[in-house]
C-alpha positions, 0 to 999 in steps of 0.5 A: 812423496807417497811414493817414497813414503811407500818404499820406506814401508815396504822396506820396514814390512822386509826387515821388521819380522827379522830384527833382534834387540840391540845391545852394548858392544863387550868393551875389551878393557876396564874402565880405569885402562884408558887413564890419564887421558880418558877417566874412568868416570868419563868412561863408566858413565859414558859407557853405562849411561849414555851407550845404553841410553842409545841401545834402550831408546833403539829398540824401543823406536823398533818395537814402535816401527814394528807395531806401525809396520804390522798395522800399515800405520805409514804415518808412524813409520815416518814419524818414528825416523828422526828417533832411529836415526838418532838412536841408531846413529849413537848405537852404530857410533859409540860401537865404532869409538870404543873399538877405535881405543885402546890402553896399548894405542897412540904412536902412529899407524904403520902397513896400509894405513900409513901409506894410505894417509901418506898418499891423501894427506902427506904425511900423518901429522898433516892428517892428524892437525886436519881431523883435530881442527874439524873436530875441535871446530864442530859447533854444538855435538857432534863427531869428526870422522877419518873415513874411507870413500867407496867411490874414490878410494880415499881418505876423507876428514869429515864431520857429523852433527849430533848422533848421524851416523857417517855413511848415511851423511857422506857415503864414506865408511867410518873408520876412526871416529872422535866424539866430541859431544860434552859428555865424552870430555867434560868432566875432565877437560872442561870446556876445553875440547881441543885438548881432549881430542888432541888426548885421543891420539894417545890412545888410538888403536891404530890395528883397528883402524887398519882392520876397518880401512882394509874391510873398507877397500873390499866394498 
């Protein structure tokens, strides 16, 4: 135990001195764009309240760490690794989900992607029913992922509890991500998730999914 304890310091004294704050990712399209599927009101305020909630808390645990790496206090580092999972996982996540959206998206992937998911899933439909199943079926918070194993080369459905980020969890690289924690549906689909994680698909941006399977495969 004090040996890891001491490679979580170590590591904190490397990258501490060199950390910028973090901040909201650019959303590359207005808040009304995303309609009827997803809100403008979901997305204002899951953009402006609940991402920024994130980024804020964030650098926050940073600064915290920061302070504790300057003192030795390896106590605080420990403490404080709960609160950057967390934070950092809603950072890491939401900036994955709005890049994965977009008003000209839905359809179906074509190029490498589509083959991809042919050769693990068989056909689109069958990866799609698989991902919609997990997410719907995540208990509590959560995130239903399409990622891209490093170790095999293929495409994984998997799920995360809460903020934890996907590579951390699993080892697979996120490449598609649904947010299924309430405050990304609830104010228009109610209690009924499945149908806004069925809603998701018509505005998936299938270009950015191919652009993050193809920097997937380089690792």
């Amino acid at each position: 135990m004090l040996s890891t304890a001491s490679h979580v310091l170590k590591r904190c004294l490397q990258t501490s001195a060199t950390r910028l704050k973090h901040s909201l990712p650019d959303l590359k399209y207005d808040f009304n764009a995303l309609e009827p599927y997803i809100s403008a009101d979901i997305m204002k305020l899951h953009y402006e309240k609940h991402h920024q909630a994130y980024v804020t808390n964030l650098n926050v645990a940073e600064e915290k760490l920061n302070e504790a790496v300057a003192k030795g206090d390896l106590n605080t580092v420990i403490s404080l690794q709960p609160a950057l999972r967390f934070n950092g996982g809603g950072h890491i996540n939401h900036t994955i989900f709005w890049s994965n959206l977009s008003p000209k998206g839905g359809g179906e992937p074509s190029g490498d992607l589509m083959q991809q998911i042919k050769d693990d899933f068989t056909t689109f439909e069958r990866m799609k029913k698989e991902l919609v199943a997990a997410s719907v079926g995540i208990q509590g918070s959560g995130w239903g992922w399409l990622g891209y194993s490093p170790t095999n080369g293929h495409l994984r459905i998997a799920t995360c509890a809460n903020q934890d980020p996907l590579f951390a969890t699993t080892g697979l690289i996120p490449i598609f991500g649904i947010d299924v924690w309430e405050h990304a549906y609830y104010l228009q689909y109610k209690n009924v998730r499945a149908d806004y994680v069925n809603a998701i698909f018509n505005v998936a941006n299938w270009a950015d999914v191919s652009n993050r399977l193809a920097k997937a495969r380089m690792n």
